[in-house]
N, C-alpha and C positions, 0 to 999 in steps of 0.2 A: 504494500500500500504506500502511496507516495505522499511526503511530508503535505503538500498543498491539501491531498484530499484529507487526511485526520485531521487537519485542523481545521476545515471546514466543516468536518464532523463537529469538533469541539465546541466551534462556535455554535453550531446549529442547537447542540447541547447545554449551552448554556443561555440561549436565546430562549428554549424551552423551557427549561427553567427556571428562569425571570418570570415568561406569563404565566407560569403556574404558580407562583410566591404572590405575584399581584394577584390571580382572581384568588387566592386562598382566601383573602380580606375581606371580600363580595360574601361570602358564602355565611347563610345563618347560623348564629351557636347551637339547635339543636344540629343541625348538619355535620358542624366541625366535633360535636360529643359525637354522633354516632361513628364518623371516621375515627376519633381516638379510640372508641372502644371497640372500631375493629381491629384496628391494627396491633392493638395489647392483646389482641384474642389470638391473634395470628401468628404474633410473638412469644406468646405459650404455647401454641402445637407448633412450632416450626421443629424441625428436625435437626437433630447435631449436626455442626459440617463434617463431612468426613476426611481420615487423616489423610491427610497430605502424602505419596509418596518421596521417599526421598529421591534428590536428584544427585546424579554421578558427575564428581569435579574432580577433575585430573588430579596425580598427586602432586605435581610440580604445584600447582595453583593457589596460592593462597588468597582467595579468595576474588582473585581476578583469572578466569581458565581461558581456553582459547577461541574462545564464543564470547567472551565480554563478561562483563561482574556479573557476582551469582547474588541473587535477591539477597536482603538482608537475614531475612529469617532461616536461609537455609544455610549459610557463612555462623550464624547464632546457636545453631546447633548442631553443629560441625563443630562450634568451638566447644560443646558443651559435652561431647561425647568424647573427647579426649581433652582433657583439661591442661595436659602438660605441653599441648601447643603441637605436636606431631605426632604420625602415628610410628608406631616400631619399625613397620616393614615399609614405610615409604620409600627408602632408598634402594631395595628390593626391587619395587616395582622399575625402577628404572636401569638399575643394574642387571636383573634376568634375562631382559629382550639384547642388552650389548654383549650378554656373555657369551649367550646361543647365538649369536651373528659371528661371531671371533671363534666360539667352536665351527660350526659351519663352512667359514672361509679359511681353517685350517683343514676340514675334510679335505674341501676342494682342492686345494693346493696340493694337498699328499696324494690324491687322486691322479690328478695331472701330472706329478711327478711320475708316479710308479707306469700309466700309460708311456711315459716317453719312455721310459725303463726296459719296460716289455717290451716297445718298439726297438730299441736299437739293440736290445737282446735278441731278437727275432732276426736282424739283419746280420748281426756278428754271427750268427749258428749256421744260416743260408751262406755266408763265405770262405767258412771253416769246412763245409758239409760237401764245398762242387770243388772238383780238381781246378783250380784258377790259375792262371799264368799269374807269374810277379808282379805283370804292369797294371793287370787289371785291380788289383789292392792299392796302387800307387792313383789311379785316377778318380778325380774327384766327383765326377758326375755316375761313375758307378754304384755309389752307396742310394740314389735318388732313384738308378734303373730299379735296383732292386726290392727298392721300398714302393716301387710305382706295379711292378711284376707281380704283385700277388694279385 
C-alpha cells in the first residue's frame, strides 16, 4: 500500500471521527444511557483476546532483526524470559551452520584430491603395463593421449 493512499485512509479516519464526536452532542440523554449500557453489557461478555503467538527474531538481533524492529511487547518479553540479557546457545546458532560449511568444503577438497590421485594413478599403471619405447615417456603430450584413450 503506498504512503499517499494510508494517509488518505487516515485522514478519511479521522474526518469520520470528528462527525461522529459532533452529532454525539445532538443525541438525547435517554439515547446516550441506552448506548452506555450497551456497551458495558458488551464489555462483560466480550471474550478474552487470545495469546498472542510468539514471533521468531534472529539471534544476532537485539531487538532490531532483519525485517526492521520487532514490536515492543514482543522485545519485553524476550527480555523477560531470559533475564541475564542472552540466551546460552546463541552463539551456537551461528557457529553450527560455519562449522558444517568448513566441514563440507574440507570433504570437497579431499574428494578432488584423491580423484586426481586415482587419475594419475591410473595413467602411471597404463605406462608401466604396455612395452613403450624410451621417447615415448620422454614426450609431453603422451600423458594427455593417454588420459584422453580411455
Amino acid at each position: 500500500m503506498s504512503s499517499t493512499l494510508e494517509t488518505r485512509e487516515i485522514e478519511f479516519a479521522l474526518a469520520v471521527r470528528r462527525a461522529l464526536d459532533e452529532s454525539v452532542a445532538e443525541l438525547p440523554t435517554p439515547t446516550l444511557d441506552r448506548l452506555a449500557a450497551a456497551r458495558a453489557a458488551a464489555l462483560a461478555r466480550r471474550k478474552p483476546e487470545p495469546a498472542r503467538a510468539p514471533q521468531l527474531v534472529p539471534a544476532f538481533a537485539d531487538g532490531h532483526g532483519m525485517f526492521g524492529p520487532t514490536d515492543a511487547l514482543n522485545a519485553a518479553s524476550q527480555q523477560a524470559r531470559r533475564p541475564s540479557g542472552r540466551r546460552p546457545l546463541q552463539g551456537l546458532s551461528v557457529l553450527l551452520p560455519l562449522a558444517a560449511l568448513v566441514v563440507v568444503l574440507i570433504g570437497v577438497a579431499s574428494w578432488e584430491d584423491q580423484r586426481r590421485i586415482d587419475e594419475n594413478a591410473d595413467i602411471d599403471a597404463a605406462m608401466l603395463s604396455e612395452d613403450l619405447p624410451l621417447s615415448a615417456y620422454l614426450d609431453h603430450g603422451f600423458r594427455a593421449y593417454l588420459s584422453h584413450s580411455r
